[in-house]
Backbone and ligand atoms as CSV (ligand in chain L), in Angstrom:
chain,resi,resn,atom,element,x,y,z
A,1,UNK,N,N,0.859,-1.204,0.000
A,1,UNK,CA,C,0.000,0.000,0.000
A,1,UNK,C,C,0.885,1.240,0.000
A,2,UNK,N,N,0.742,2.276,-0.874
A,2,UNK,CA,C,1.694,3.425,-0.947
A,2,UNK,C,C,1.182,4.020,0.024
A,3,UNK,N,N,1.760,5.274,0.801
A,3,UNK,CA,C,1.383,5.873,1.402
A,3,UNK,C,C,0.053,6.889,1.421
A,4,UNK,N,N,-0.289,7.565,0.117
A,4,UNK,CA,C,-1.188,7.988,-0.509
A,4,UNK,C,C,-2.402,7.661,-0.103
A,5,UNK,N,N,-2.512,6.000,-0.322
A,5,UNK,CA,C,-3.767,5.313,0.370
A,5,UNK,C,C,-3.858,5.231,1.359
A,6,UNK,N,N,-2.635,5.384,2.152
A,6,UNK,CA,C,-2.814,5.133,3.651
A,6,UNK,C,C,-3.474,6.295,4.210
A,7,UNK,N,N,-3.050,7.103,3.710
A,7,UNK,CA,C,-3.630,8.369,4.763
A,7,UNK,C,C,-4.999,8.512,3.909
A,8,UNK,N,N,-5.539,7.985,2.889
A,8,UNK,CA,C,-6.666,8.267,2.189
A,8,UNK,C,C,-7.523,7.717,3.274
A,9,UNK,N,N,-7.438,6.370,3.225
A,9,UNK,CA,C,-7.385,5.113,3.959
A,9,UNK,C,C,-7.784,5.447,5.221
A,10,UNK,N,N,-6.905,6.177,6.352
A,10,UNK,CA,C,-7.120,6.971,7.851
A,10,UNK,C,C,-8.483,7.831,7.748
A,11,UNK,N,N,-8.126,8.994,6.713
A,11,UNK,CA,C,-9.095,10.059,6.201
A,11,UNK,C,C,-10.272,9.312,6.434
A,12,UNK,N,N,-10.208,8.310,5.729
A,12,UNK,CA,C,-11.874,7.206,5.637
A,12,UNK,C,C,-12.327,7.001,6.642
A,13,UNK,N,N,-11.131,6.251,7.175
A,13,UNK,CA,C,-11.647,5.539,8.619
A,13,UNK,C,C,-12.178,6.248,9.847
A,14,UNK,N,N,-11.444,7.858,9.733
A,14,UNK,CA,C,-12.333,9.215,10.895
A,14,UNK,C,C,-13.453,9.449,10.681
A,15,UNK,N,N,-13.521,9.334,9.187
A,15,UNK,CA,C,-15.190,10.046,8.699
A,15,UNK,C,C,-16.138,9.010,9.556
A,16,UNK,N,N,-15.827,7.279,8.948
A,16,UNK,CA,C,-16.555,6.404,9.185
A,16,UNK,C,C,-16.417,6.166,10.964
A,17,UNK,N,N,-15.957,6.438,11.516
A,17,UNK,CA,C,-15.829,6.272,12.940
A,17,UNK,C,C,-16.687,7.557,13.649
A,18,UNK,N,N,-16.737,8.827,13.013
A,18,UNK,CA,C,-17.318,9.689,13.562
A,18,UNK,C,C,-18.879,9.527,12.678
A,19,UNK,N,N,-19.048,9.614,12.024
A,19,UNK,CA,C,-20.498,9.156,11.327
A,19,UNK,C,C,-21.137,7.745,12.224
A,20,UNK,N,N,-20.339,6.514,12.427
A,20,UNK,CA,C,-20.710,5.939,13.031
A,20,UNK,C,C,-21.531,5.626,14.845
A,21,UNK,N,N,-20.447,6.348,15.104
A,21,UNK,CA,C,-20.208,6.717,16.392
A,21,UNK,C,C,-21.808,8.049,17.190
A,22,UNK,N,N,-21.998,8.747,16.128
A,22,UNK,CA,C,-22.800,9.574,16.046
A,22,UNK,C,C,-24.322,9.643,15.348
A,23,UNK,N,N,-24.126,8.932,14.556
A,23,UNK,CA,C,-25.226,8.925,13.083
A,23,UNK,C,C,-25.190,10.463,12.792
A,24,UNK,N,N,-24.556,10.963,12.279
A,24,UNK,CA,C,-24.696,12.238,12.161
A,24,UNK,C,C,-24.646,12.707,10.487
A,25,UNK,N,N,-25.491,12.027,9.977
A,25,UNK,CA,C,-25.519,11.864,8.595
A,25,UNK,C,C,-25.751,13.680,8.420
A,26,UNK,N,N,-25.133,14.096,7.145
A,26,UNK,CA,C,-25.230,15.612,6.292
A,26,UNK,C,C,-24.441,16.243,7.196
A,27,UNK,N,N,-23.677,15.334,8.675
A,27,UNK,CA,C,-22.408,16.526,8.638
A,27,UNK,C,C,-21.204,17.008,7.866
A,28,UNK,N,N,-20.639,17.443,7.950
A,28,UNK,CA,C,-19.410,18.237,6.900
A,28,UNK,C,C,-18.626,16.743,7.101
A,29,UNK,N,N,-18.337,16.239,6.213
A,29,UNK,CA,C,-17.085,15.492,6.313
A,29,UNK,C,C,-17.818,13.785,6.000
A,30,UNK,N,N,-18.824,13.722,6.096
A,30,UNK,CA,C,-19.644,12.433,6.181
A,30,UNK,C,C,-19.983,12.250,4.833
A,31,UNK,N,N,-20.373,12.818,3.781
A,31,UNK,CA,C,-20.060,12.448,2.632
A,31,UNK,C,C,-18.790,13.108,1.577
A,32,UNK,N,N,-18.433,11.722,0.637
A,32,UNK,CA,C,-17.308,12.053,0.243
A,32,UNK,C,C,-17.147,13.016,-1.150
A,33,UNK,N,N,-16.358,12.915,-1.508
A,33,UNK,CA,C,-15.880,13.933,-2.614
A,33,UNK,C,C,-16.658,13.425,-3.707
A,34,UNK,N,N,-17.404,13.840,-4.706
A,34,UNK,CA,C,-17.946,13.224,-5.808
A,34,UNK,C,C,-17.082,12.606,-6.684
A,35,UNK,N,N,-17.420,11.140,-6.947
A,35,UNK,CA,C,-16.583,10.544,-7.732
A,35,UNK,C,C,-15.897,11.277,-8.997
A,36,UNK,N,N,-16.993,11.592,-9.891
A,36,UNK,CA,C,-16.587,12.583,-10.510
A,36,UNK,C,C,-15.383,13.484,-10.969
A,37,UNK,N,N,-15.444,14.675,-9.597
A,37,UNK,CA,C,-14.163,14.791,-9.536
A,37,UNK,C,C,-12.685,14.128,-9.040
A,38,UNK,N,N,-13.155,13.464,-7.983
A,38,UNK,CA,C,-11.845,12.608,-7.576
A,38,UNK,C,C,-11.217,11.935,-8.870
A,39,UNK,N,N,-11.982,11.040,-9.660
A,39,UNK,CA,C,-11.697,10.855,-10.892
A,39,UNK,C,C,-10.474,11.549,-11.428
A,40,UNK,N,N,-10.451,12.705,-11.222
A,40,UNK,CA,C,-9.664,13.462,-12.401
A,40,UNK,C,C,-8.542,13.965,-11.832
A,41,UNK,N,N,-8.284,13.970,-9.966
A,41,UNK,CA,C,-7.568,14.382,-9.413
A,41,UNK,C,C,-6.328,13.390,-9.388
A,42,UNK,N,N,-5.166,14.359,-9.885
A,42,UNK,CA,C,-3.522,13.296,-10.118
A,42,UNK,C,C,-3.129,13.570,-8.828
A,43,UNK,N,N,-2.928,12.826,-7.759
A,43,UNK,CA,C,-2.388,13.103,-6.166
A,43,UNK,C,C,-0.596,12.989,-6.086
A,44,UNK,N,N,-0.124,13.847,-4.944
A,44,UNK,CA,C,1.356,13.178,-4.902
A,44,UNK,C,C,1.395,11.638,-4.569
A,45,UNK,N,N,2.300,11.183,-3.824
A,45,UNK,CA,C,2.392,9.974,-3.515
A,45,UNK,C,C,1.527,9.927,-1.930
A,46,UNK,N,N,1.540,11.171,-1.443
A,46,UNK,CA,C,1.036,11.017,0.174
A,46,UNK,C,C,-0.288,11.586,-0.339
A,47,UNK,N,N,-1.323,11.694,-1.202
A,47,UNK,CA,C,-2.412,11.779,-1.570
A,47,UNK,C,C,-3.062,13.029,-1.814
A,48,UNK,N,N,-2.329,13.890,-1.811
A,48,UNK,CA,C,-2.381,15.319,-1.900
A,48,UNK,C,C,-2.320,16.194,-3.148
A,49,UNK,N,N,-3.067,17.307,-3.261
A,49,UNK,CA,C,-2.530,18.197,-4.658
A,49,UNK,C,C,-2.395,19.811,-3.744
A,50,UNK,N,N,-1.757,20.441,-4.512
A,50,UNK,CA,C,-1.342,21.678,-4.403
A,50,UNK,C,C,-2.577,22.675,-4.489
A,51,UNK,N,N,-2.689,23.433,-3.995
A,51,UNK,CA,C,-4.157,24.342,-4.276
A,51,UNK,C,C,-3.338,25.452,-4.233
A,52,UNK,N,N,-3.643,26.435,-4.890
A,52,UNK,CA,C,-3.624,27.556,-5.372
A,52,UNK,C,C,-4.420,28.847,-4.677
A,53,UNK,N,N,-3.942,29.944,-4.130
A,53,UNK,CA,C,-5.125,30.647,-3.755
A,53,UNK,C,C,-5.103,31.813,-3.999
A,54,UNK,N,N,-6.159,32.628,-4.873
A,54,UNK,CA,C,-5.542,33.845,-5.393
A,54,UNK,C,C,-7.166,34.529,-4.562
A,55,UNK,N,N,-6.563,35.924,-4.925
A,55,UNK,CA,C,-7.672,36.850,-4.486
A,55,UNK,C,C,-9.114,36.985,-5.795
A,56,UNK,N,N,-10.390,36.407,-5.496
A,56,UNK,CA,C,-11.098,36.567,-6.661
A,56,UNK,C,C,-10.822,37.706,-7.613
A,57,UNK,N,N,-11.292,39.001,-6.716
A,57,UNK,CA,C,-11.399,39.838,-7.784
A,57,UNK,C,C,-10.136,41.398,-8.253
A,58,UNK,N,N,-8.684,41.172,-7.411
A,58,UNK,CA,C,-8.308,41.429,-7.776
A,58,UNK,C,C,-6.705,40.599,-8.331
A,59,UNK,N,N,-7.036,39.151,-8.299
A,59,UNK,CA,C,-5.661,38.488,-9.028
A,59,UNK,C,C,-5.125,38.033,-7.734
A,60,UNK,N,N,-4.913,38.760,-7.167
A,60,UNK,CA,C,-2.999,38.549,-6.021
A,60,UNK,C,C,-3.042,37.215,-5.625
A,61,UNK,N,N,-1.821,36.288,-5.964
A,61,UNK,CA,C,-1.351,35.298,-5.587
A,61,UNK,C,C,-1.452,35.330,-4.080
A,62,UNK,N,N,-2.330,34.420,-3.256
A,62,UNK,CA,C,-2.434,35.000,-2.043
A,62,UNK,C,C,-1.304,33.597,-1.195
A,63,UNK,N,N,-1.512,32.663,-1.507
A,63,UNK,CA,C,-0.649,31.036,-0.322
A,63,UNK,C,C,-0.940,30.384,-1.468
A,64,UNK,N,N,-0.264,29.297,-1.334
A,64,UNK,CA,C,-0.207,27.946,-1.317
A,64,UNK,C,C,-0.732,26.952,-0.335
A,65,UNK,N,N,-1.443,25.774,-0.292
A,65,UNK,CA,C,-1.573,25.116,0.544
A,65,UNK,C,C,-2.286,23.586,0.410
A,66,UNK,N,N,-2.462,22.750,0.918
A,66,UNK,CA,C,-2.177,21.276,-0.064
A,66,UNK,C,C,-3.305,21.069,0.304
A,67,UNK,N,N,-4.362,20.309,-0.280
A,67,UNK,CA,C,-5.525,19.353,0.238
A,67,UNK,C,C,-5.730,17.923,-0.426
A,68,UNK,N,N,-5.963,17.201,0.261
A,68,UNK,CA,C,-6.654,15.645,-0.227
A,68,UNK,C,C,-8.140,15.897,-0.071
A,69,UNK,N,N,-8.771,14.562,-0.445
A,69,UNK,CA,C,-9.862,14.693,-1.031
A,69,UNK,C,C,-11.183,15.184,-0.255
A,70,UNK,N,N,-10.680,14.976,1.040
A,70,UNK,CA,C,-11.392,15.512,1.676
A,70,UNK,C,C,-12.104,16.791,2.439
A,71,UNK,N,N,-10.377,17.196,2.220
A,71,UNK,CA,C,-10.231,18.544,2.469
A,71,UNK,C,C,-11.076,19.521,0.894
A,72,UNK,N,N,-10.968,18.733,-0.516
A,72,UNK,CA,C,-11.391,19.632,-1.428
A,72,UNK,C,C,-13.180,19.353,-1.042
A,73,UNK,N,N,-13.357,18.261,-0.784
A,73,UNK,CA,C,-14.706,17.897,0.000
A,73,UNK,C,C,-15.540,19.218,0.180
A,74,UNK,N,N,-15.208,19.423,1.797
A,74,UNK,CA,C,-15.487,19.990,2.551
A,74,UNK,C,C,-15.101,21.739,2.146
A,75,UNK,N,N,-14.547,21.909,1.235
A,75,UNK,CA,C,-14.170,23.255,0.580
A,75,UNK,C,C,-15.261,23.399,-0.181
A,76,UNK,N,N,-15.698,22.822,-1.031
A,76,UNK,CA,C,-16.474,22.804,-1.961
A,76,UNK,C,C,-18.100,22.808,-1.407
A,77,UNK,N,N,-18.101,21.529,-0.279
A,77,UNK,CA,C,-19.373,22.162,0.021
A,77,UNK,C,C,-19.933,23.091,1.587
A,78,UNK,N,N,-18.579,23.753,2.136
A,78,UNK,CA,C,-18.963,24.688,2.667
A,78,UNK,C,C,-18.734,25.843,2.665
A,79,UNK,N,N,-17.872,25.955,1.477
A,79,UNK,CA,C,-17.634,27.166,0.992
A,79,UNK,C,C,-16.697,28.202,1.920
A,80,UNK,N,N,-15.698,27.444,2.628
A,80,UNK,CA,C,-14.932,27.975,3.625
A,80,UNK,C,C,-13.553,26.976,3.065
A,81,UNK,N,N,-12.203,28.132,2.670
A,81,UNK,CA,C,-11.185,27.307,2.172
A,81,UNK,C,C,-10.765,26.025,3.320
A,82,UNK,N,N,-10.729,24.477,2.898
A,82,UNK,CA,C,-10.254,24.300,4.120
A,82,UNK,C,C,-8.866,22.980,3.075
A,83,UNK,N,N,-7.914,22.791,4.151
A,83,UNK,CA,C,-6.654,22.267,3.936
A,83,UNK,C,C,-5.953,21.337,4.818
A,84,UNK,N,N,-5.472,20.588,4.318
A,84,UNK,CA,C,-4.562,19.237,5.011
A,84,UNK,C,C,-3.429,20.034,5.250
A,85,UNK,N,N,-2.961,20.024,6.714
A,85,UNK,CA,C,-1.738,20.617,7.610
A,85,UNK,C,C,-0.687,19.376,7.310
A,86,UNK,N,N,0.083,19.580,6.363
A,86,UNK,CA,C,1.157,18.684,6.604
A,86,UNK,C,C,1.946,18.340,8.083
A,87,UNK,N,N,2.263,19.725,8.133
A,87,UNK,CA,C,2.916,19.893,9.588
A,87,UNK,C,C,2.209,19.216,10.419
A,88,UNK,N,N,0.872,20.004,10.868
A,88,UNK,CA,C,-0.026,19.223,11.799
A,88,UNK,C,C,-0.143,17.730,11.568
A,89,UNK,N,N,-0.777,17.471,10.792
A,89,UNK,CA,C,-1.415,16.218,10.661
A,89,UNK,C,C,-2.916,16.424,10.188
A,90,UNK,N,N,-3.688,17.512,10.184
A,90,UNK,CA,C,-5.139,17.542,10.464
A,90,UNK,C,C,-5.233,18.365,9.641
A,91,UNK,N,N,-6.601,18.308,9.354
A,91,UNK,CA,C,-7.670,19.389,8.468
A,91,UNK,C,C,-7.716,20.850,9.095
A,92,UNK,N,N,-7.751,21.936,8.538
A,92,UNK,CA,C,-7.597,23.134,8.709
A,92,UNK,C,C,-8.376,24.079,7.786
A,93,UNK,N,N,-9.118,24.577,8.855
A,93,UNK,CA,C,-10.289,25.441,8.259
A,93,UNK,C,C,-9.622,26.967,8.514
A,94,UNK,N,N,-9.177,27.409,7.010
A,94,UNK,CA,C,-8.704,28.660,7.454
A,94,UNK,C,C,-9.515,30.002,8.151
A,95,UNK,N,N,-9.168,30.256,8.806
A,95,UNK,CA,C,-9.060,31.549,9.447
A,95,UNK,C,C,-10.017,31.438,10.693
A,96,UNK,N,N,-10.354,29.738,11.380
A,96,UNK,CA,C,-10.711,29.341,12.406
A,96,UNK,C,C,-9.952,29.727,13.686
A,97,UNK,N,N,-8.895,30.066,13.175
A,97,UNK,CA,C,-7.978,30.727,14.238
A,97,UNK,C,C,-8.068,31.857,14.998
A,98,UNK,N,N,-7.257,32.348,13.124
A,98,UNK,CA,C,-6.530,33.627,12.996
A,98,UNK,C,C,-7.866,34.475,12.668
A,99,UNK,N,N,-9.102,34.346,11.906
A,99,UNK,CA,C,-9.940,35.194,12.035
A,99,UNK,C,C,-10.172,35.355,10.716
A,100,UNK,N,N,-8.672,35.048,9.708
A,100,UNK,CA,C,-8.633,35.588,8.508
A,100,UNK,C,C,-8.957,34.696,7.325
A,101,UNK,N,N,-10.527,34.177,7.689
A,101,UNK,CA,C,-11.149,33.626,6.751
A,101,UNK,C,C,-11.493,33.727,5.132
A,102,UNK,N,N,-11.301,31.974,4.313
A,102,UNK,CA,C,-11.393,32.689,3.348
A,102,UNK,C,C,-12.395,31.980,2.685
A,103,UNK,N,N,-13.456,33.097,2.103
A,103,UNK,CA,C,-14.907,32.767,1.478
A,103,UNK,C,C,-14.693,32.120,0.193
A,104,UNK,N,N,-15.034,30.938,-0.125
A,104,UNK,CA,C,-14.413,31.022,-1.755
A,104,UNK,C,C,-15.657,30.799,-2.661
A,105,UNK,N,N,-14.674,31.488,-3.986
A,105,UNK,CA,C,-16.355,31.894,-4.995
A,105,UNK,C,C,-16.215,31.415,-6.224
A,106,UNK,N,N,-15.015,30.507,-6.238
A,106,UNK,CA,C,-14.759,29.701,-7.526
A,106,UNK,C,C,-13.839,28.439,-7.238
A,107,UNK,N,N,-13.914,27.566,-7.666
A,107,UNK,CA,C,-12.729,26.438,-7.827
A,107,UNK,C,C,-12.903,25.942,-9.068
A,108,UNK,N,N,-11.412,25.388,-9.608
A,108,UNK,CA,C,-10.905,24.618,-10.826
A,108,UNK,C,C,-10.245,23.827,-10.746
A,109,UNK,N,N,-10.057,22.473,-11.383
A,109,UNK,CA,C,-8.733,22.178,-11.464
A,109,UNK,C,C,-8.242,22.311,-12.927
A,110,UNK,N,N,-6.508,22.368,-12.371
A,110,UNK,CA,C,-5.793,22.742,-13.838
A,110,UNK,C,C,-6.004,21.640,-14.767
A,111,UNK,N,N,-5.378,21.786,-16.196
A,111,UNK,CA,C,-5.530,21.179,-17.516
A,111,UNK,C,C,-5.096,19.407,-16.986
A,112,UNK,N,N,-4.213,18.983,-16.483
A,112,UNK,CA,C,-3.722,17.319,-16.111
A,112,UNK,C,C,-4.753,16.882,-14.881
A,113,UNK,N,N,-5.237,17.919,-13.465
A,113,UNK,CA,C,-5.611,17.784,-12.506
A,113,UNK,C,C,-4.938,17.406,-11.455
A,114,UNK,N,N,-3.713,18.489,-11.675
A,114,UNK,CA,C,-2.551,18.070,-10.809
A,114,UNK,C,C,-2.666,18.841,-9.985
A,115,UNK,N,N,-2.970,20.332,-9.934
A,115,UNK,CA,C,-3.681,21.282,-8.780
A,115,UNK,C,C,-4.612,22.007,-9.043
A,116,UNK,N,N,-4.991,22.556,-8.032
A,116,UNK,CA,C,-6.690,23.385,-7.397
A,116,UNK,C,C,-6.113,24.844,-7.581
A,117,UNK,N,N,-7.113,25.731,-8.056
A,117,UNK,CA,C,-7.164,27.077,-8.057
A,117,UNK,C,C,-8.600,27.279,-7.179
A,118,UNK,N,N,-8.235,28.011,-6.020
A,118,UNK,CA,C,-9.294,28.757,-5.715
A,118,UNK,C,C,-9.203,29.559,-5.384
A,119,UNK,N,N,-10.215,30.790,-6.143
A,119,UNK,CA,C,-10.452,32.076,-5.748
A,119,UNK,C,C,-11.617,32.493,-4.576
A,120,UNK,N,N,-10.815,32.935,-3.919
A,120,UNK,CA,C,-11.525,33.027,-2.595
A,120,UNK,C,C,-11.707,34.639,-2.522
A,121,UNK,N,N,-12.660,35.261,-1.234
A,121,UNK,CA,C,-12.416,36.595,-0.597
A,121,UNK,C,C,-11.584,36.194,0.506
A,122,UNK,N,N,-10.829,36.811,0.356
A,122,UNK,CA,C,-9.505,37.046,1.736
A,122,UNK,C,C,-10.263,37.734,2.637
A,123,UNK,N,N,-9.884,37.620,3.697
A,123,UNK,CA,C,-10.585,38.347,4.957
A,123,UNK,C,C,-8.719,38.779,5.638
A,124,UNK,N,N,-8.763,39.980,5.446
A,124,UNK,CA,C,-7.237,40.198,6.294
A,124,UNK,C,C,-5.939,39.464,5.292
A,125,UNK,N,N,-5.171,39.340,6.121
A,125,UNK,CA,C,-3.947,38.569,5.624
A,125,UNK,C,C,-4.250,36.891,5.464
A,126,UNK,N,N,-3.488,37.015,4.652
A,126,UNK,CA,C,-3.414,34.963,4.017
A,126,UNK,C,C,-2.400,34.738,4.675
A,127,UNK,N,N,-1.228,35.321,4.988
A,127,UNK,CA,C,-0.241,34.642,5.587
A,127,UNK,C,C,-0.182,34.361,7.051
A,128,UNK,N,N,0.159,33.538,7.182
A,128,UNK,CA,C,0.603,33.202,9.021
A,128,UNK,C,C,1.451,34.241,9.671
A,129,UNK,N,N,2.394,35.111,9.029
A,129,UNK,CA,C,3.134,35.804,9.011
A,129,UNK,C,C,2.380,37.732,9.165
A,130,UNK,N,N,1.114,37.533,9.081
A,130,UNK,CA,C,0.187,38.529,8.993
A,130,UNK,C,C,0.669,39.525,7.926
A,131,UNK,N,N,1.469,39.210,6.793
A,131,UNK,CA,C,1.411,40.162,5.586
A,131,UNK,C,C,0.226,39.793,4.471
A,132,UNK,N,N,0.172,39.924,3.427
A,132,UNK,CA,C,-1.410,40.266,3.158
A,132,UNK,C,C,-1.322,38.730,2.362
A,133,UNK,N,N,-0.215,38.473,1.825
A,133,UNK,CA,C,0.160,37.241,0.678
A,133,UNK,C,C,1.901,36.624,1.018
A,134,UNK,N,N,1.285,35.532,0.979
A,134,UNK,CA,C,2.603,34.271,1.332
A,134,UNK,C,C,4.068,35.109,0.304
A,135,UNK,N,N,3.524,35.919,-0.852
A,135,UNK,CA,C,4.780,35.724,-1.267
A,135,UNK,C,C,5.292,37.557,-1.214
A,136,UNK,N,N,4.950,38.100,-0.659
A,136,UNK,CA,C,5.390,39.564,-0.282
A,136,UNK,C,C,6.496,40.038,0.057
A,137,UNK,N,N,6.998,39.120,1.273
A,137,UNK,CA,C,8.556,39.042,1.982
A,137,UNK,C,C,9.511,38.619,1.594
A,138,UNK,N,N,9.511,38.279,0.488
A,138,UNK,CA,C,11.270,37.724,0.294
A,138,UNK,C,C,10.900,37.403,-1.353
A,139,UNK,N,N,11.238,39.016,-2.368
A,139,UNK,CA,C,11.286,39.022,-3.107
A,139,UNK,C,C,12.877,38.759,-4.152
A,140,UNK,N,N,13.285,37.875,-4.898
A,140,UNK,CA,C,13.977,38.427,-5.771
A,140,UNK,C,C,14.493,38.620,-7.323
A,141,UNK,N,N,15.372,39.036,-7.281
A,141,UNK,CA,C,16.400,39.913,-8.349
A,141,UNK,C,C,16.024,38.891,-9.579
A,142,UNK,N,N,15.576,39.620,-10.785
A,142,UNK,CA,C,15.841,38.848,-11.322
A,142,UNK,C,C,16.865,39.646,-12.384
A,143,UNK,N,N,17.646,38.722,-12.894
A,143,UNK,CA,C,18.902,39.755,-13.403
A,143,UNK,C,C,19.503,39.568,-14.788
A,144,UNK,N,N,18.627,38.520,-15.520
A,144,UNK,CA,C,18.887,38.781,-16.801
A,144,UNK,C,C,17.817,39.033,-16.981
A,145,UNK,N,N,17.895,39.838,-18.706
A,145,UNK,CA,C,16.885,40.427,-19.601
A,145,UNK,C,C,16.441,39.558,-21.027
A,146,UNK,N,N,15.205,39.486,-20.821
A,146,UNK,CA,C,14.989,38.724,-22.325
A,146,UNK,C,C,15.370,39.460,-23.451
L,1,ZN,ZN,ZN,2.545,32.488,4.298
């Protein structure tokens, strides 16, 4: 079993343990991703794709941040960006924290279905770092000319 499945595999086994455990059928997380799209989604090896997050309506590259299928799940149908914490281990509903929630008002995946674009409303800063976008701070040089 690659790893990919394994944690797919875990992913499964929380839903089905907390659905079970509860009957709590039409909570967030209790049904899965539509075949459909999973279908089309190319994962790394640990089951994941790259998501993309820009500002809807004016462009700005806002983070990066990874989700499996569950995580695009639960994005999709609550309309609150949410993401697999590598670091952590766990699902992460942005701005459950920090405050700086993000509404989203479109998703795609790219041309292979190797990553997620979603355009969200930013609420505040995207970064952990409280600047407005992951890539603000540490710009550089580029030093040849076409
Ligand atoms: Zn950041």
């Amino acid at each position: 079993m690659t790893p990919g499945l394994g944690l797919r595999g875990a992913a499964a086994g929380r839903q089905g343990a907390a659905a079970g455990a509860a009957g709590r059928c039409g909570t967030i997380g209790h049904m899965a991703l539509d075949p459909k799209i999973a279908d089309r989604l190319k994962r790394t090896p640990d089951g994941l794709v790259p998501a993309i997050v820009q500002q809807h309506d004016t462009g700005e590259v806002l983070m990066l941040a990874w989700m499996d299928d569950e995580a695009l799940h639960r994005t999709l149908t609550t309309g609150r960006a949410t993401y697999w914490s590598r670091s952590r281990g766990e699902y992460w509903v942005k701005g459950d924290t920090s405050g700086h929630v993000q509404w989203v008002r479109h998703v795609a995946l790219d041309c292979d279905g190797d990553t997620v674009l979603l355009k969200v409303d930013q609420v505040g800063a995207a970064c952990h770092t409280g600047d407005r976008t992951c890539f603000d701070a540490d710009v550089l040089d580029v030093t040849g000319a076409p």
